[in-house]
Phi, psi and omega in degrees: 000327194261359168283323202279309178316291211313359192242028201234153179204138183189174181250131202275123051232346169235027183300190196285116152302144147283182199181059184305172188231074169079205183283351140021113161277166162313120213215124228283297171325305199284291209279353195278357174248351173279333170316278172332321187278322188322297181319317195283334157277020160083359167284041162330349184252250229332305188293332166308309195249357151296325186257010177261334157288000183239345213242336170279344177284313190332133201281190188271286181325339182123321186308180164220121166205097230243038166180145175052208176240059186282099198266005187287330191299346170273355131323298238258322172306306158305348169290300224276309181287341159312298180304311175308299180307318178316318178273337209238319203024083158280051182301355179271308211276343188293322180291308172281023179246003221262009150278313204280326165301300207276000175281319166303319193292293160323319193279316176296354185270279202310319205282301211276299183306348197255336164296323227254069157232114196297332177257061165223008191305151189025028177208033160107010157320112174090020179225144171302150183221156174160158176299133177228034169171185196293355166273132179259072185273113181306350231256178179281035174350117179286329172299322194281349183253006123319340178281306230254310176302305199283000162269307161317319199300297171311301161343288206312311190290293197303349177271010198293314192298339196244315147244069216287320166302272185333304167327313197283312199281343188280289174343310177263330167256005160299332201272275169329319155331260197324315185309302179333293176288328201293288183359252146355282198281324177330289205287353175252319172281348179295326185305337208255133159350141166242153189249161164258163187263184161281352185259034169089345202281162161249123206239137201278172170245188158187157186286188202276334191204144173353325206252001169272176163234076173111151146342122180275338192283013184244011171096025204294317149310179161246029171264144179287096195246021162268340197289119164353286173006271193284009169252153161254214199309297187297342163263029192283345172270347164103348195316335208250357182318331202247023165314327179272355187259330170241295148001288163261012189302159181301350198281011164289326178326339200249274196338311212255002185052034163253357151255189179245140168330294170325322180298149193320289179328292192315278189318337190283307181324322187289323209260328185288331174268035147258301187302323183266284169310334177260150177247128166041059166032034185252117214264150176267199181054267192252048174339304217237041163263319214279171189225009180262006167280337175298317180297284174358285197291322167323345174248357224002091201238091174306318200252004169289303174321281181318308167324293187305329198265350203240311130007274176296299182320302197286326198245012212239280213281120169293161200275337184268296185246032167025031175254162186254134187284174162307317160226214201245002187259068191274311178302001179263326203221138185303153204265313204278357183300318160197160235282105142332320169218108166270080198313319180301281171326344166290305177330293204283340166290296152326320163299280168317331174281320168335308206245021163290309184284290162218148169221158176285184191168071180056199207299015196264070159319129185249111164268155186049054200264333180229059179264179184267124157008301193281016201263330198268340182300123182103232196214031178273300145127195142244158145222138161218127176258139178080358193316128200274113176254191154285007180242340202114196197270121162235180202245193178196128126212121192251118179268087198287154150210096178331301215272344178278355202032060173243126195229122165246092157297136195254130160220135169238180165195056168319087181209196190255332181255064199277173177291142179299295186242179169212126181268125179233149197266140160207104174271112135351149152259003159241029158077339186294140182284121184327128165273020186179124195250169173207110149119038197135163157264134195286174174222118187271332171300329155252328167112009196247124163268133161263143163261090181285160161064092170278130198211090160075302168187168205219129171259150179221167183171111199260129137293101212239144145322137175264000000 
């Protein structure tokens, strides 16, 4: 937390942050999870004045665009300030933002209408195009354009109170995006290979964007997408091959809420891109661009969740100055060529032990849906105070006891908005199933008591043979 602040730089006591990625400027994309963590440690004047560095960048058309030629960021920037209202329900700050917000919102509508040509049907109707990282790939994206579904949504959200017509109308068209893009990637994976896995299956695919057939890094297409050409500096080792296929993959699409974790499409994206692209679950180059360890938890693949996170974390975090560099091929490519120590990749580390610990799910608070078993062994226990959710600030403490064989939990949540239920995971660290739940029902398939009509606060209490 004090590396990321100390890498955010503005003039005190409230101007506008920069919020750097590292050696970096602020990158809509980059900087939303060092924002999102600020919020999550209850620093809101940090995150405040982190998105207010983007709303001072803002061009006269509506746009953001605070690095390169990145076209992803005014989506990804309106997600973020969505996520701020989510923590904070600020409606004063919302109003005074409440031009500069609907002027983005106007360029991406007006940017998504100019695609709405009937010979573009299942191939990127209604969907945006534009470069959304250092490949100056021209195309309809599906991340950029979840981003873009997913800045509106919020917009849409953060505005019912104050403007509840404009709120409605951001909706409906948030709503049509998507039908749009769902459009789209159906008809592009109908287009695309099914590949086989390692557990013997044949599996469908789908490109990076609206206008392919497949995976590019398997060649799906006749563009040579291997060619010098098409690498920038950094990529002379080959380290960056399957970035548009992993990296940047439709599987942002489960991220971006246009799919359900759960749904068929979803499973198919999730399970070919853990087979083909990841090592020890791990994504290469910029690990902590893939997003699949959050569909993990979200599917509740716990120990899938723990790889990735532990994995990753091990090859990423220096041994000395306990920061993460950009990517993971340092022994191949000069370190200073690019940033040593990488708030973005910090960011998306911290995010993730966030949602190790608690994460939301509509009116649901979930708590400990991915800590490790072994976190419950002995008498140490956990607490956590004050945690800045969506519902507001809650508290955790969990009290283990090897030898009485008892695990007790505590949850407050004082606030005006508390969660309708709430779930907390007590995984045993020998696996064993409770003989007697106290305070909810248990579920022995996930390890999780719900607490329904959750009201302020709860006690649990699991009983094990000792």
């Amino acid at each position: 937390l004090i590396h990321i602040e100390m890498d955010a730089y503005g003039l005190e006591p409230d101007g506008p942050l920069a919020a750097c990625t590292g050696m970096y400027t602020p990158i809509g994309t980059e900087s939303a999870p060092i924002i999102q963590f600020f919020d999550s440690m209850g620093r809101h004047d940090l995150a405040r004045r982190a998105l207010m560095f983007f709303l001072e960048l803002q061009r006269e058309d509506g746009s953001i665009s605070a690095f390169a030629d990145y076209l992803i960021e005014t989506g990804a920037v309106l997600w973020c300030i969505g996520e701020h209202y989510r923590y904070t329900r600020d409606d004063h700050w919302a109003r005074e933002i409440e031009q500069k917000v609907l002027r983005s919102c106007e360029y991406l509508i007006a940017w998504r209408n100019r695609s709405k040509d009937e010979a573009l049907r299942g191939r990127g109707y209604g969907m945006i195009d534009g470069q959304i990282c250092d490949f100056p790939d021209p195309y309809r994206h599906f991340a950029l354009n979840g981003y873009g579904y997913l800045g509106l949504k919020r917009v849409a959200d953060m505005l019912a109170q104050i403007n509840p017509g404009k709120s409605e109308e951001l909706a409906k068209e948030a709503d049509a995006w998507r039908a749009d893009i769902r459009e789209s990637l159906h008809e592009a994976m109908a287009r695309s290979p099914v590949v086989p896995l390692g557990d013997g299956s044949w599996c469908p695919t789908a490109p990076p964007w609206a206008e392919g057939c497949g995976p590019v890094a398997i060649f799906s297409d006749t563009t040579d997408w291997y060619s010098k050409e098409r690498w920038n500096y950094y990529n002379r080792t080959g380290a960056q091959f399957w970035i548009r296929d992993s990296l940047l993959s439709p599987q942002y699409l489960i991220f971006q809420e246009i799919l359900a974790p759960d749904e068929p499409h979803a499973r198919w994206l999730h399970a070919y891109h853990s087979d083909l692209f990841l090592k020890r679950n791990v994504a290469s180059c910029q690990p902590y661009y893939s997003r699949h360890p959050w569909i993990h938890l979200k599917r509740g693949e716990v120990e899938a969740f723990l790889k990735a996170y532990y994995n990753t974390m091990a090859i990423q975090g220096d041994r000395e100055t306990y920061t993460f560099p950009e990517g993971i091929w340092r022994s191949v490519t000069k370190v200073e060529e690019t940033s040593p120590h990488k708030t973005h990749e910090e960011g998306w580390f911290l995010m993730q032990t966030r949602w190790m610990l608690y994460m939301e799910d509509g009116d649901t608070l979930n708590l400990l849906p991915g800590i490790p078993r072994a976190w419950l062994k002995g008498d140490e226990g956990i607490e956590i105070k004050n945690a800045a959710t969506y519902f507001g600030c809650v508290s955790l403490r969990v009290e283990p006891s090897t030898e009485s064989g008892v695990i007790r939990a505590s949850i407050e949540c004082h606030s005006d908005r508390p969660p309708a239920h709430v779930t907390i995971r007590l995984p045993h660290p020998s696996r064993k199933s409770p003989t007697r739940v106290t305070g909810g029902e248990y579920d022995p398939e996930s390890e999780r008591v719900v607490v329904a009509s959750f009201s302020n606060r709860a006690e649990v209490i699991l009983e094990f043979e000792s």
